[in-house]
Residue frames as a rotation matrix with the C-alpha (Angstrom) as fourth column:
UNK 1
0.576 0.817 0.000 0.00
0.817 -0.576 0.000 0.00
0.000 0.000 -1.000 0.00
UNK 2
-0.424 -0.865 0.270 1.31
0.753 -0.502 -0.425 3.21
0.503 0.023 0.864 -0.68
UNK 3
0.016 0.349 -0.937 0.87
0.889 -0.434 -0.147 5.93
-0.458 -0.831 -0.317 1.82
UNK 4
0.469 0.116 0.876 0.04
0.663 -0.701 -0.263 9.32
0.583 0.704 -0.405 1.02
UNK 5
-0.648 -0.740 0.180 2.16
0.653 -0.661 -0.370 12.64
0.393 -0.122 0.911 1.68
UNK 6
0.662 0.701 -0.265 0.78
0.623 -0.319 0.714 14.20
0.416 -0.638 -0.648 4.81
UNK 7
-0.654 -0.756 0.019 2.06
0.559 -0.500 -0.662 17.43
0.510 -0.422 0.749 5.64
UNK 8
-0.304 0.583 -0.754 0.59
0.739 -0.355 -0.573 20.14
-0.601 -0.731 -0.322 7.55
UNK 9
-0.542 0.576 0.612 -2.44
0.460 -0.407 0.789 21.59
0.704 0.709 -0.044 5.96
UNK 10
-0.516 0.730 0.447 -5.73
-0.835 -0.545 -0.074 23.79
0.190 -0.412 0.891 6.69
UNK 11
-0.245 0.648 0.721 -8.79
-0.312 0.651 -0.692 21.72
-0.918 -0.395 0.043 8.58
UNK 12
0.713 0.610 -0.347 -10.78
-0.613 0.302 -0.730 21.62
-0.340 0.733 0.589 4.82
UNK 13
0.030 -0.798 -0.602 -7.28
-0.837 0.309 -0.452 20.09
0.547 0.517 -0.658 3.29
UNK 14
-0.702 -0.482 0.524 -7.20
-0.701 0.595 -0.393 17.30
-0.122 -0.643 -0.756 5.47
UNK 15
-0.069 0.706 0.705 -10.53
-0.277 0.665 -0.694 16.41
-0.959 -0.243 0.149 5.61
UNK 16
0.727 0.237 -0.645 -10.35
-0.683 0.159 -0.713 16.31
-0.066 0.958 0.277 1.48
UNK 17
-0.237 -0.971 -0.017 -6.88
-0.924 0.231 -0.304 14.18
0.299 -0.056 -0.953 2.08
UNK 18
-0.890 -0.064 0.452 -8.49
-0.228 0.920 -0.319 11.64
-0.395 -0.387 -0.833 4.20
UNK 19
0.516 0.835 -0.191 -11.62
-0.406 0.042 -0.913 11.58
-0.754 0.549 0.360 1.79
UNK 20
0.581 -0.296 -0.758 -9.06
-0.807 -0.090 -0.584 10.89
0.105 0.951 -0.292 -1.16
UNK 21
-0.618 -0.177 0.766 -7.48
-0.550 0.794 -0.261 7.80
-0.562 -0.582 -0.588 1.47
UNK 22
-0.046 0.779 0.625 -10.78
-0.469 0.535 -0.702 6.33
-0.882 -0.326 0.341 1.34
UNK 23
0.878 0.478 -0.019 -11.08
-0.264 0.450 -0.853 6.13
-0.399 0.754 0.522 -2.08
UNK 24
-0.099 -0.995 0.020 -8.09
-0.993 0.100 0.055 4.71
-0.057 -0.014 -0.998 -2.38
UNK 25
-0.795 -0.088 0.600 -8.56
-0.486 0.684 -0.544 2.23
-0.362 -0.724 -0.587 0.03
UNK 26
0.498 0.846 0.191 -12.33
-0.307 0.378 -0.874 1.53
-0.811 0.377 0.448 -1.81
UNK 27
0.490 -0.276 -0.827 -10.18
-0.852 0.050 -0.521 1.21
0.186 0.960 -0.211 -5.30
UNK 28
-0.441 -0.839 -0.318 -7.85
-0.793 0.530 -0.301 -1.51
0.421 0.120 -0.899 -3.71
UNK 29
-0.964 -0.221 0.150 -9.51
-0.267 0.824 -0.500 -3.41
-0.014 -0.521 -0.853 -1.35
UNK 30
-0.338 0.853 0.398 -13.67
0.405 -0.250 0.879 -2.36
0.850 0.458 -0.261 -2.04
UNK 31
-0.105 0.429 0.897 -15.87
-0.382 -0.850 0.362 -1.08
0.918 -0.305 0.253 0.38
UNK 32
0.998 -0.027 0.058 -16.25
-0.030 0.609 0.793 -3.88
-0.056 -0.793 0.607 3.20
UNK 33
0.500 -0.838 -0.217 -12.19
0.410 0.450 -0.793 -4.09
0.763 0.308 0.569 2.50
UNK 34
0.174 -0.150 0.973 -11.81
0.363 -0.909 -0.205 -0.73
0.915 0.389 -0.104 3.50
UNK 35
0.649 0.414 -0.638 -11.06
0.750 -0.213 0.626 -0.07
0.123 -0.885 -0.449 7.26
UNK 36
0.972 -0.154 0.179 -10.74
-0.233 -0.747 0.623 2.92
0.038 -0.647 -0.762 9.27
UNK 37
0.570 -0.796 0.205 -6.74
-0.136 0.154 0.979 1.66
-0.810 -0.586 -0.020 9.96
UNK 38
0.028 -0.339 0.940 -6.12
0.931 0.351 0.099 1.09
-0.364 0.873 0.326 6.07
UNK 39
0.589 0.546 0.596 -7.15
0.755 -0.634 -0.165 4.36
0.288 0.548 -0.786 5.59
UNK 40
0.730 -0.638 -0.246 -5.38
-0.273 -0.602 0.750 6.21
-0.626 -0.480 -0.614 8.73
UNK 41
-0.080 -0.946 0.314 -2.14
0.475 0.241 0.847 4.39
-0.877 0.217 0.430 6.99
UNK 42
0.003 -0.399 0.917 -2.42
0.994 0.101 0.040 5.53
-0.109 0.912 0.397 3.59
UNK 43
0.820 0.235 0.521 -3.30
0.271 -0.963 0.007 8.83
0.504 0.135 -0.853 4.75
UNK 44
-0.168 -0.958 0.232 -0.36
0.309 -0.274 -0.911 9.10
0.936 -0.082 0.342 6.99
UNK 45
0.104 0.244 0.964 -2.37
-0.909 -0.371 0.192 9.75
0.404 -0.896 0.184 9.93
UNK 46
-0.991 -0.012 0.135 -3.12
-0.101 0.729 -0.677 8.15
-0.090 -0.684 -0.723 13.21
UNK 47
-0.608 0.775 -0.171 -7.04
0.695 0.624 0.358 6.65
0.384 0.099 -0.918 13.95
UNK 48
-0.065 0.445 -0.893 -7.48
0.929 -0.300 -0.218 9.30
-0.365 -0.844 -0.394 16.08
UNK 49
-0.729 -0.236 -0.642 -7.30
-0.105 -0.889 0.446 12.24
-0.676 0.393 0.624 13.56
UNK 50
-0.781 0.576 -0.242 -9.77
0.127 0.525 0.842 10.23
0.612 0.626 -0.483 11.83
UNK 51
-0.182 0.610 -0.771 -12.23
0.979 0.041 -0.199 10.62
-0.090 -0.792 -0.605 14.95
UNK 52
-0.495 0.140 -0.857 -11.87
0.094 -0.973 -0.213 14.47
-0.864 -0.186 0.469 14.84
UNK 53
-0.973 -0.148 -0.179 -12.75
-0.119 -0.345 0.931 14.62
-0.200 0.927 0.318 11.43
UNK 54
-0.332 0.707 -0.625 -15.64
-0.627 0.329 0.706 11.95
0.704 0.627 0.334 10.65
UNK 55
0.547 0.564 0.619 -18.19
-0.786 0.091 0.611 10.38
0.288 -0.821 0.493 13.04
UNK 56
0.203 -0.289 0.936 -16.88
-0.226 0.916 0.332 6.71
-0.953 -0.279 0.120 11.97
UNK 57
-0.616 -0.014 0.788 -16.61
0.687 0.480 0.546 4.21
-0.386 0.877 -0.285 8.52
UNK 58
0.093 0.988 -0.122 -20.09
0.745 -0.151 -0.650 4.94
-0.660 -0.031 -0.750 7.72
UNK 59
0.572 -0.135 -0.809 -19.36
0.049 -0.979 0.199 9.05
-0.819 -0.153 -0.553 7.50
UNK 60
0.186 -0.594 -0.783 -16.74
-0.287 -0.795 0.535 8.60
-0.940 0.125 -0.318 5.33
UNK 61
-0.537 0.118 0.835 -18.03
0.569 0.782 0.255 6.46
-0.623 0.612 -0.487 3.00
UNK 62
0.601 0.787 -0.141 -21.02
0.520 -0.519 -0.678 8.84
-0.607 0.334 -0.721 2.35
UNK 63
0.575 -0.506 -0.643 -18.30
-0.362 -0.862 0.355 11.86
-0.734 0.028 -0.679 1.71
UNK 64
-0.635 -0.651 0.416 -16.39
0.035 0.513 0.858 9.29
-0.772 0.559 -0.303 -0.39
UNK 65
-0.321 0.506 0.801 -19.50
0.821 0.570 -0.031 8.90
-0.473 0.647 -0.598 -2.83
UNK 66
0.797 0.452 -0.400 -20.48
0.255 -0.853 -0.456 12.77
-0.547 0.262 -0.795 -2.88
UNK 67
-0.156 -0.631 -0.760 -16.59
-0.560 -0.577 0.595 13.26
-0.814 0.518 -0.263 -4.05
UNK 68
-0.606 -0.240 0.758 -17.16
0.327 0.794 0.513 10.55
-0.725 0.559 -0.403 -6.87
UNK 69
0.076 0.988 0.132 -20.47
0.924 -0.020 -0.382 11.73
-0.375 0.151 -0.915 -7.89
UNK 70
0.737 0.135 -0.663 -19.87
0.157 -0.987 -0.026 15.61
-0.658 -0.085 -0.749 -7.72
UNK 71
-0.321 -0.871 -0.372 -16.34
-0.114 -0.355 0.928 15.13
-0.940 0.341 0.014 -9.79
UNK 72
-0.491 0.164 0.856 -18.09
0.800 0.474 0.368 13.89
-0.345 0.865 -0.364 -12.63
UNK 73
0.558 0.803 0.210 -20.55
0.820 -0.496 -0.286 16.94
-0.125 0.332 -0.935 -12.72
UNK 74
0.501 -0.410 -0.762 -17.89
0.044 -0.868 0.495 19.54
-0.864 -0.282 -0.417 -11.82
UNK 75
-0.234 -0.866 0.442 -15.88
0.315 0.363 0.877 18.22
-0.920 0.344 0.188 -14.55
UNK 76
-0.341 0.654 0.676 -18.74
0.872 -0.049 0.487 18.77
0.352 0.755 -0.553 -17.41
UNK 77
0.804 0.594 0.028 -19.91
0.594 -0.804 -0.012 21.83
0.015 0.026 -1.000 -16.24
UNK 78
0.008 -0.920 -0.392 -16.01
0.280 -0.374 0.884 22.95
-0.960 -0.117 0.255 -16.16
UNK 79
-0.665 -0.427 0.613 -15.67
0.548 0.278 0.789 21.91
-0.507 0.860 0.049 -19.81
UNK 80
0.122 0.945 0.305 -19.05
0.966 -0.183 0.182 23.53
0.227 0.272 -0.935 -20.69
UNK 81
0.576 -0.361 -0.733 -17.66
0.030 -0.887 0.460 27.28
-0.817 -0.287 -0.501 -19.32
UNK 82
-0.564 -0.705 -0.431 -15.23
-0.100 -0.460 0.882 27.43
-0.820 0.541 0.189 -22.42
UNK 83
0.100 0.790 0.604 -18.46
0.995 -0.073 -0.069 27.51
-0.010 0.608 -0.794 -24.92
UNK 84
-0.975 -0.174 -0.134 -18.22
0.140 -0.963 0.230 31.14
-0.170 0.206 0.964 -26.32
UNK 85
-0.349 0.925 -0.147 -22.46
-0.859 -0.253 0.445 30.34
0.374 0.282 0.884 -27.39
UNK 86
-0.193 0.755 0.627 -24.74
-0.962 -0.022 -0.271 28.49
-0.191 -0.656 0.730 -26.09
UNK 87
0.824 0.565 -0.035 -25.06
-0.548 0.782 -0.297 26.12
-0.140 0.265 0.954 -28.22
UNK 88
0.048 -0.934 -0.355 -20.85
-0.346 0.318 -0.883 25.45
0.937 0.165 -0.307 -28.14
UNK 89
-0.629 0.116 0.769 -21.53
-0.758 0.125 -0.640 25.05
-0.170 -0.985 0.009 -23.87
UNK 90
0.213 0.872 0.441 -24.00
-0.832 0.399 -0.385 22.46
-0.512 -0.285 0.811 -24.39
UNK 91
0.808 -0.210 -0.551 -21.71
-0.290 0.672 -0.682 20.41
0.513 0.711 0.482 -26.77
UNK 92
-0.372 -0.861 0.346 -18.81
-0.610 -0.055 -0.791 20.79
0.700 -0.506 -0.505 -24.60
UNK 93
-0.291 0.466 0.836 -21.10
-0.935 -0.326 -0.143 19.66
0.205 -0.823 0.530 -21.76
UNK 94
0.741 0.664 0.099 -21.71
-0.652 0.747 -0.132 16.41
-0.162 0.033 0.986 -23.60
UNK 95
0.588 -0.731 -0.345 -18.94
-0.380 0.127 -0.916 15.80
0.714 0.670 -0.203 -24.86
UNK 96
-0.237 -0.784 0.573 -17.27
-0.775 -0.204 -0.599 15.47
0.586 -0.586 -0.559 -21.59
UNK 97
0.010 0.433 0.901 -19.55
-0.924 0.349 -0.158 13.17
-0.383 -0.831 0.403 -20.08
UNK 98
0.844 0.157 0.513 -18.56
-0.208 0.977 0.043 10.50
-0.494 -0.142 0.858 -21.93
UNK 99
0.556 -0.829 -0.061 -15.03
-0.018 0.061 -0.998 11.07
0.831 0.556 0.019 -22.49
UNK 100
0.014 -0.054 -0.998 -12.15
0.993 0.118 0.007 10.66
0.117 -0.992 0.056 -20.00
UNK 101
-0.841 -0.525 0.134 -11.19
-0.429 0.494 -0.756 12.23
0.330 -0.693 -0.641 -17.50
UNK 102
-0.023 0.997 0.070 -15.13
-0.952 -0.043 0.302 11.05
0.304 -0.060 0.951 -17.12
UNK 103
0.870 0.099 -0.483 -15.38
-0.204 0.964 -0.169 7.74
0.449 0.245 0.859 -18.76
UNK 104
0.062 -0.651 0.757 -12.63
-0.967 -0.227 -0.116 6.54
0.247 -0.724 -0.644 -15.97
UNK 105
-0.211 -0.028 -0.977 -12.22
0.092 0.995 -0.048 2.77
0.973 -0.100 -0.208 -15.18
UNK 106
-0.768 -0.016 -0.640 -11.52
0.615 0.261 -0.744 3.37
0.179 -0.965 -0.191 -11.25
UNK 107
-0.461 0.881 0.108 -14.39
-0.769 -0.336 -0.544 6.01
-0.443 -0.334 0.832 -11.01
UNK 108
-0.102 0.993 0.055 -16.46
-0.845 -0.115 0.522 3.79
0.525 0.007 0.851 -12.46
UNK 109
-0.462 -0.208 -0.862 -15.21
0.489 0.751 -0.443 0.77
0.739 -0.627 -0.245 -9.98
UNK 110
-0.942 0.334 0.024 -16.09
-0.231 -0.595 -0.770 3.55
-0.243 -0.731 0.637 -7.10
UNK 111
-0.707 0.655 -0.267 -19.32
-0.671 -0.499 0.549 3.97
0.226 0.567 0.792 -8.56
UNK 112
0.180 0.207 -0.962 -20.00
-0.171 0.969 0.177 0.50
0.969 0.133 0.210 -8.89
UNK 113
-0.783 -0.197 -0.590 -18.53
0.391 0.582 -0.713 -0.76
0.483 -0.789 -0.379 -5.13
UNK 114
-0.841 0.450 -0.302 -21.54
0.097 -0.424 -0.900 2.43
-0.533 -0.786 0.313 -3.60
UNK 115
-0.272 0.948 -0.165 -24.67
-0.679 -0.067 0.731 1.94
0.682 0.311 0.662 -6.11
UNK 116
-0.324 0.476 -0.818 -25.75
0.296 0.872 0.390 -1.01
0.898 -0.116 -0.424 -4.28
UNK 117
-0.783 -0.531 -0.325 -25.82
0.601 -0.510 -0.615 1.29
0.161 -0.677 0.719 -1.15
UNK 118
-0.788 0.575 0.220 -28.31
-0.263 -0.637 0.724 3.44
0.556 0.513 0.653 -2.71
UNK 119
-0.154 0.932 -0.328 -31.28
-0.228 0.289 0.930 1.09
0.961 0.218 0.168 -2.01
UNK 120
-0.091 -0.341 -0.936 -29.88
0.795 0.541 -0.275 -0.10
0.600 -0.769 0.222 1.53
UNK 121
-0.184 -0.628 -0.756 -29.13
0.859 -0.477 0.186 3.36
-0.477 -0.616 0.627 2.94
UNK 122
0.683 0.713 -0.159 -30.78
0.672 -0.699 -0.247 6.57
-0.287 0.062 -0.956 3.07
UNK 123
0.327 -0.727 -0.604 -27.86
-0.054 -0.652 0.756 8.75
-0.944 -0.214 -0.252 3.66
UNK 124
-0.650 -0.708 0.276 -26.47
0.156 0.231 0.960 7.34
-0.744 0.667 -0.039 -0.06
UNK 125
-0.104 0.713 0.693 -29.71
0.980 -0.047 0.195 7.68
0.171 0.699 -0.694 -1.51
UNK 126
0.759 0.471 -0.449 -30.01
0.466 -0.875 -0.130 11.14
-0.454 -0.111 -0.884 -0.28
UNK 127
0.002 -0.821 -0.570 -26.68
-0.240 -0.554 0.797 11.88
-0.971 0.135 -0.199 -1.25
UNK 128
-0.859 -0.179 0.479 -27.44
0.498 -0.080 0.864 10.32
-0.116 0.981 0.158 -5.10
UNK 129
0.466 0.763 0.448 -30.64
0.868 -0.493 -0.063 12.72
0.172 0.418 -0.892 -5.40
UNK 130
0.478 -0.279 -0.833 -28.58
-0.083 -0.958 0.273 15.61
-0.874 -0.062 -0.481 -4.76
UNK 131
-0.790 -0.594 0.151 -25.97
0.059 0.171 0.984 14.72
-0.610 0.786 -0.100 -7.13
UNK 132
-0.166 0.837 0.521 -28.94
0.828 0.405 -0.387 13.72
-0.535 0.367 -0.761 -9.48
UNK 133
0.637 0.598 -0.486 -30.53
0.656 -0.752 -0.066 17.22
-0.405 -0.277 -0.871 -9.08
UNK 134
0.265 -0.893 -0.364 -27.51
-0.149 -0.411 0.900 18.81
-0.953 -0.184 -0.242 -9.41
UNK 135
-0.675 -0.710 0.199 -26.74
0.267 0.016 0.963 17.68
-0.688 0.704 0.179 -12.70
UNK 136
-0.014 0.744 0.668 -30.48
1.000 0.001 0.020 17.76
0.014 0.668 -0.744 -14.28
UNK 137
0.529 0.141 -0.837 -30.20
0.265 -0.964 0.005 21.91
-0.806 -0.224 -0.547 -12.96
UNK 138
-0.231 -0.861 -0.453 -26.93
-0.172 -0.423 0.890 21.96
-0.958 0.283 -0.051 -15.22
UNK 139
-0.754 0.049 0.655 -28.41
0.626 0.355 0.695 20.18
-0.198 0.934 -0.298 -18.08
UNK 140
0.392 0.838 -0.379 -31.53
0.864 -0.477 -0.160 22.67
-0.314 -0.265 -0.912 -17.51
UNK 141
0.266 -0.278 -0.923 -29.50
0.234 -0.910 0.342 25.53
-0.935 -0.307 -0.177 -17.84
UNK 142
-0.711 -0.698 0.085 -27.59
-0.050 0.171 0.984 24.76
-0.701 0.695 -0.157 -20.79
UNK 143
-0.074 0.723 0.687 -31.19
0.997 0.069 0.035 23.92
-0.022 0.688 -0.726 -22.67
UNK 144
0.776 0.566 -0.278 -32.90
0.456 -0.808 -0.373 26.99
-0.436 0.163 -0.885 -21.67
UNK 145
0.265 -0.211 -0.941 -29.88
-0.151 -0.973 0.176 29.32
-0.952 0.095 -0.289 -22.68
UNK 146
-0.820 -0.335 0.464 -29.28
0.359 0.330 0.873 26.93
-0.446 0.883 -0.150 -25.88
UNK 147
-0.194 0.754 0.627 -32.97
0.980 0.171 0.098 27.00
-0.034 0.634 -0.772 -27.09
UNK 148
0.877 0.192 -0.440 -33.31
0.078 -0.962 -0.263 31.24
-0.474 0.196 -0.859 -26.42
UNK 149
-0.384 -0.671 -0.635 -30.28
-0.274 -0.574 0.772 31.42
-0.882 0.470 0.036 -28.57
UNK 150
-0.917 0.059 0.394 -31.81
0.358 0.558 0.749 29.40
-0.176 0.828 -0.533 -31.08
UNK 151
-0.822 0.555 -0.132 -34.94
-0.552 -0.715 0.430 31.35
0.145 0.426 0.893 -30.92
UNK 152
-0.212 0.658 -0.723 -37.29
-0.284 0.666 0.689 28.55
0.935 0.351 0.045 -29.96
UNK 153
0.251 0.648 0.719 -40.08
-0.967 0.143 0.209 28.38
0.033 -0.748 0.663 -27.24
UNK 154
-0.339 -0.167 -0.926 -39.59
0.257 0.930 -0.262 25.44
0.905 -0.327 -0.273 -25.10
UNK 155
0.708 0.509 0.490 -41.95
-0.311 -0.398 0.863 25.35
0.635 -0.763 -0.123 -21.95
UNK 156
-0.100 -0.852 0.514 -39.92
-0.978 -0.010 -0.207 24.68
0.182 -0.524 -0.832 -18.54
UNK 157
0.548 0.447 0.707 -41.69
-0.556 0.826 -0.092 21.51
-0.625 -0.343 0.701 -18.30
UNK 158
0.984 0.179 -0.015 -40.68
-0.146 0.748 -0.648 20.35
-0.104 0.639 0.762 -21.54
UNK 159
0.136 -0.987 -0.079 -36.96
-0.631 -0.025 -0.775 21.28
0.764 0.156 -0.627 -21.10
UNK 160
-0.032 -0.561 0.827 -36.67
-0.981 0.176 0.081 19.56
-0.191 -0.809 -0.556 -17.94
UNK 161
0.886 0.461 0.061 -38.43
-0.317 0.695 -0.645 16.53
-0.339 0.552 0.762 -19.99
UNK 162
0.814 -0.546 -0.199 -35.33
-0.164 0.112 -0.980 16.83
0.557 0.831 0.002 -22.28
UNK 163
0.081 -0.669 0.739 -33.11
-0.853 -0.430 -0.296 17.21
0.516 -0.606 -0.605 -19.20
UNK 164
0.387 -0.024 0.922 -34.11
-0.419 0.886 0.198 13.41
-0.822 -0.463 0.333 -17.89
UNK 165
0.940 0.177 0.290 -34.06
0.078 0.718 -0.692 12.06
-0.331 0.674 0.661 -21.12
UNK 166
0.397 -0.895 -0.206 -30.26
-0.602 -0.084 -0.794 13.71
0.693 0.439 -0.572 -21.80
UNK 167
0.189 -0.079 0.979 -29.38
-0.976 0.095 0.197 12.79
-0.109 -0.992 -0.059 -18.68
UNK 168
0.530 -0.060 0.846 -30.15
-0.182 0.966 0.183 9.04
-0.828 -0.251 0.501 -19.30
UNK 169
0.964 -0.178 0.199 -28.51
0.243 0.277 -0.930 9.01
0.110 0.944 0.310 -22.70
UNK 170
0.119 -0.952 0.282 -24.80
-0.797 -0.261 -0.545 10.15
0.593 -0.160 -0.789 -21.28
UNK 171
0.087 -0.734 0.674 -25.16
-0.930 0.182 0.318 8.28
-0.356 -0.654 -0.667 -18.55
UNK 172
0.848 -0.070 0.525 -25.80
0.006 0.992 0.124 5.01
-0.530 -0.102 0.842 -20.81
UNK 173
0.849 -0.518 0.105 -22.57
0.012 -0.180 -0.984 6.19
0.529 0.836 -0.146 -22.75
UNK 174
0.414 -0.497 0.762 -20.57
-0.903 -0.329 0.276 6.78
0.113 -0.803 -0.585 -19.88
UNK 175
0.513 0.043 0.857 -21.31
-0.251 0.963 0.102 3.09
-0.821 -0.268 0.505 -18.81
UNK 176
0.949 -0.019 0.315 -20.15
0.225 0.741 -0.632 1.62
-0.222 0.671 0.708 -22.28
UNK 177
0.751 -0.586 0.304 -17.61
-0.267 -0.691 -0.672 4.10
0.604 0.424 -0.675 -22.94
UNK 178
0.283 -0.534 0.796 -16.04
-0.959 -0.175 0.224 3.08
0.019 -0.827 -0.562 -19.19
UNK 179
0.534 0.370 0.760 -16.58
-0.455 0.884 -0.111 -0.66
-0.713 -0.287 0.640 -19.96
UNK 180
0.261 -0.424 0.867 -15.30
0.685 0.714 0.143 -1.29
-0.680 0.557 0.477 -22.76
UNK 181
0.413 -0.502 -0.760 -13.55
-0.322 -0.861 0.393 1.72
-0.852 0.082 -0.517 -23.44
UNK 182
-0.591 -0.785 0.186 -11.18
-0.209 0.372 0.904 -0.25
-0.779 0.496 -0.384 -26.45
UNK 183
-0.278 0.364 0.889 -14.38
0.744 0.667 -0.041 -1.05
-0.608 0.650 -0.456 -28.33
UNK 184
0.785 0.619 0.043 -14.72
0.515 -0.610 -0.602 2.47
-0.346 0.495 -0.797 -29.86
UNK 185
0.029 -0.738 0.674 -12.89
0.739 -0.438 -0.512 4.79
0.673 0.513 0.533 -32.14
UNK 186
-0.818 -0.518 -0.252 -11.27
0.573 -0.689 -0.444 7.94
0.057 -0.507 0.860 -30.53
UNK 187
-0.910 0.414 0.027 -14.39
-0.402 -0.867 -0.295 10.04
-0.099 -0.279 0.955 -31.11
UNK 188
-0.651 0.718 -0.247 -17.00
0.295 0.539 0.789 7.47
0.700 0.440 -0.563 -32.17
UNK 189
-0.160 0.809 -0.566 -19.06
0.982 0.187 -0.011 7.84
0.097 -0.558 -0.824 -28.49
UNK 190
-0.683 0.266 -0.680 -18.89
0.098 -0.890 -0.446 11.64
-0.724 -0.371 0.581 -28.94
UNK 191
-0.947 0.154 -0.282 -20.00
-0.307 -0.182 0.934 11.77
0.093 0.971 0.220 -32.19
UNK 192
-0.577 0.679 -0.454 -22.70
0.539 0.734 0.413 9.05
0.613 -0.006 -0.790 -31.40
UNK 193
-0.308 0.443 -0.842 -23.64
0.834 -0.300 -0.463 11.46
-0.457 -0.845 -0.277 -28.29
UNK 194
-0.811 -0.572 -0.122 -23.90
0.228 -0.502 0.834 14.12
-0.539 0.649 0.538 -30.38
UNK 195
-0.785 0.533 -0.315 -26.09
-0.261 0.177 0.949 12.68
0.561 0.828 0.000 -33.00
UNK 196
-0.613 0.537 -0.580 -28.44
0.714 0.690 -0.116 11.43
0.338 -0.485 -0.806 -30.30
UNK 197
-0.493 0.485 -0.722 -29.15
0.491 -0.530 -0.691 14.91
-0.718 -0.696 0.023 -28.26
UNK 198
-0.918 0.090 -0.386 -29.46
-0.252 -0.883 0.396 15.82
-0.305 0.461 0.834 -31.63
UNK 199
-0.822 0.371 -0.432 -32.04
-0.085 0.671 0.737 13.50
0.563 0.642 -0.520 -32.63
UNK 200
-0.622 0.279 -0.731 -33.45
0.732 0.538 -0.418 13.90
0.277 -0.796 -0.539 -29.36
UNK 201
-0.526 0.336 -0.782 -34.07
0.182 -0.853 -0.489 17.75
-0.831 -0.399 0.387 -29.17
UNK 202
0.482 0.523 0.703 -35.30
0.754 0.161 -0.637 17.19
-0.447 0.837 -0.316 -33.06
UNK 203
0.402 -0.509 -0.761 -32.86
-0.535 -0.805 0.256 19.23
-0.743 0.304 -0.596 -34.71
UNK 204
0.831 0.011 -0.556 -31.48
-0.526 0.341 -0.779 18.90
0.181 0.940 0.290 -38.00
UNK 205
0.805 -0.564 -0.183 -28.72
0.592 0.781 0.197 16.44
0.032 -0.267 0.963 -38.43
UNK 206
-0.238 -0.971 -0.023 -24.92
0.942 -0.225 -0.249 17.88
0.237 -0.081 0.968 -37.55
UNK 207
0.620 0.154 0.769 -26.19
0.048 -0.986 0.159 21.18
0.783 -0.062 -0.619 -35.67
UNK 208
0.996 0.086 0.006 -24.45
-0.005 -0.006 1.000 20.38
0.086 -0.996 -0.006 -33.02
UNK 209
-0.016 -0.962 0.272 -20.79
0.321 0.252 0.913 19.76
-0.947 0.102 0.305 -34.69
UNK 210
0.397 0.077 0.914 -21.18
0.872 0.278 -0.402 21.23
-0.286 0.957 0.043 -37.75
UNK 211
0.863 -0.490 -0.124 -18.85
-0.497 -0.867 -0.028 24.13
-0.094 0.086 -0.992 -37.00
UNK 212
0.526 -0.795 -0.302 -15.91
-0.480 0.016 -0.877 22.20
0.702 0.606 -0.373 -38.01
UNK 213
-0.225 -0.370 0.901 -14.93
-0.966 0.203 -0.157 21.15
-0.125 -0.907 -0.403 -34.23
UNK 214
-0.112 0.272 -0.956 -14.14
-0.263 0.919 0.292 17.61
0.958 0.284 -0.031 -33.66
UNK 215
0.418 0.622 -0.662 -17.02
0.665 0.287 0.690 15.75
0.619 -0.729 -0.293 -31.56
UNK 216
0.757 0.543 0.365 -17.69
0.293 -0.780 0.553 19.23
0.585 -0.312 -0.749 -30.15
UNK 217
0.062 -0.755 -0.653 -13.96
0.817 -0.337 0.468 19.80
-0.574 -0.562 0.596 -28.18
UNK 218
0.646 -0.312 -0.697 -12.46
-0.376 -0.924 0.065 23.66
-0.665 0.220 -0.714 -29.13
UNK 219
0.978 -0.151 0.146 -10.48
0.190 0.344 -0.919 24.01
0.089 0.927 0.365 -31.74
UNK 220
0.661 -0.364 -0.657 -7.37
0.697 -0.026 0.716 23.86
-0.278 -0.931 0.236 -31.29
């Protein structure tokens, strides 16, 4: 096991330090692997710095899944900020969600060791409806400020409509894209996303990439 470089930091630095342990410690050994003493070690602490921080296991499991959960969204709504138009932010936006650093093997191992969780455990289920929420708001935004550039009434109902339905289309890309990552060409699952939201929002074919950009990244 390698241990992580623990120097002296602010309170928030730590606690993100021994949050980044955990998942560690969830990547190597899984989630029942995972104890409270595997964790102090790879952080470099003692158990008892672990006590100040987080109640117990439990605690920092949760906090483990919100950082999994939230990097994916932060990441796409990063990429989605260097759109100069609306409709370049809303390609970016997809684009990302099923490319890496997204489409990740070990995030989606994480992923995969705390879905089962979900159904078992409130605290994980509350913590995937935020996340959830959180991303349908971003995918919300990005419609409404695409479709008033584009000049076209969409009630709020019907955008959030579009906002589940994108929503499930990344995230079944994501999944393939993370799985079997070797079965596609370099851009094939953007492209394929792409064509889908396009198909989805009924727009004509290639509005979405038909500025010359390949599978919707900046030029470079």
């Amino acid at each position: 096991m390698v241990r992580r470089s623990y120097t002296r930091a602010s309170e928030a630095e730590r606690r993100e330090d021994l949050i980044l342990a955990t998942l560690d410690c969830i990547a190597e050994f899984g989630i029942q692997g995972a104890t409270v003493r595997q964790i102090a070690t790879r952080a470099g602490v003692t158990g008892g710095l672990i006590r100040h921080y987080f109640s117990g296991k439990d605690q920092m499991l949760q906090e483990a899944y919100r950082k999994v959960m939230t990097g994916m969204t932060e990441i796409a709504i990063e990429a989605s900020a260097h759109g100069d138009t609306a409709r370049a932010r809303l390609q970016h936006f997809i684009v990302a969600n099923v490319t890496p650093p997204v489409t990740d093997p070990r995030t989606l191992s994480l992923w995969a060791a705390f879905i089962s969780h979900i159904q078992t455990d409130q605290s994980f289920a509350a913590i995937h409806r935020e996340n959830y929420l959180a991303f349908l708001e971003a995918m919300e935004t990005l419609l409404t400020g695409f479709f008033r550039e584009e000049k076209r009434e969409v009630s709020k109902a019907q955008c959030r409509g579009y906002a589940i339905a994108l929503n499930a289309l990344v995230d079944g890309l994501w999944l393939e894209g993370t799985l079997a990552a070797d079965m596609f060409g370099e851009r094939e699952l953007a492209d394929n996303a792409l064509s889908s939201v396009e198909a989805l929002l009924r727009l004509e074919p290639g509005h979405l990439s038909s500025d010359g950009t390949s599978a919707g990244c900046p030029k470079a």
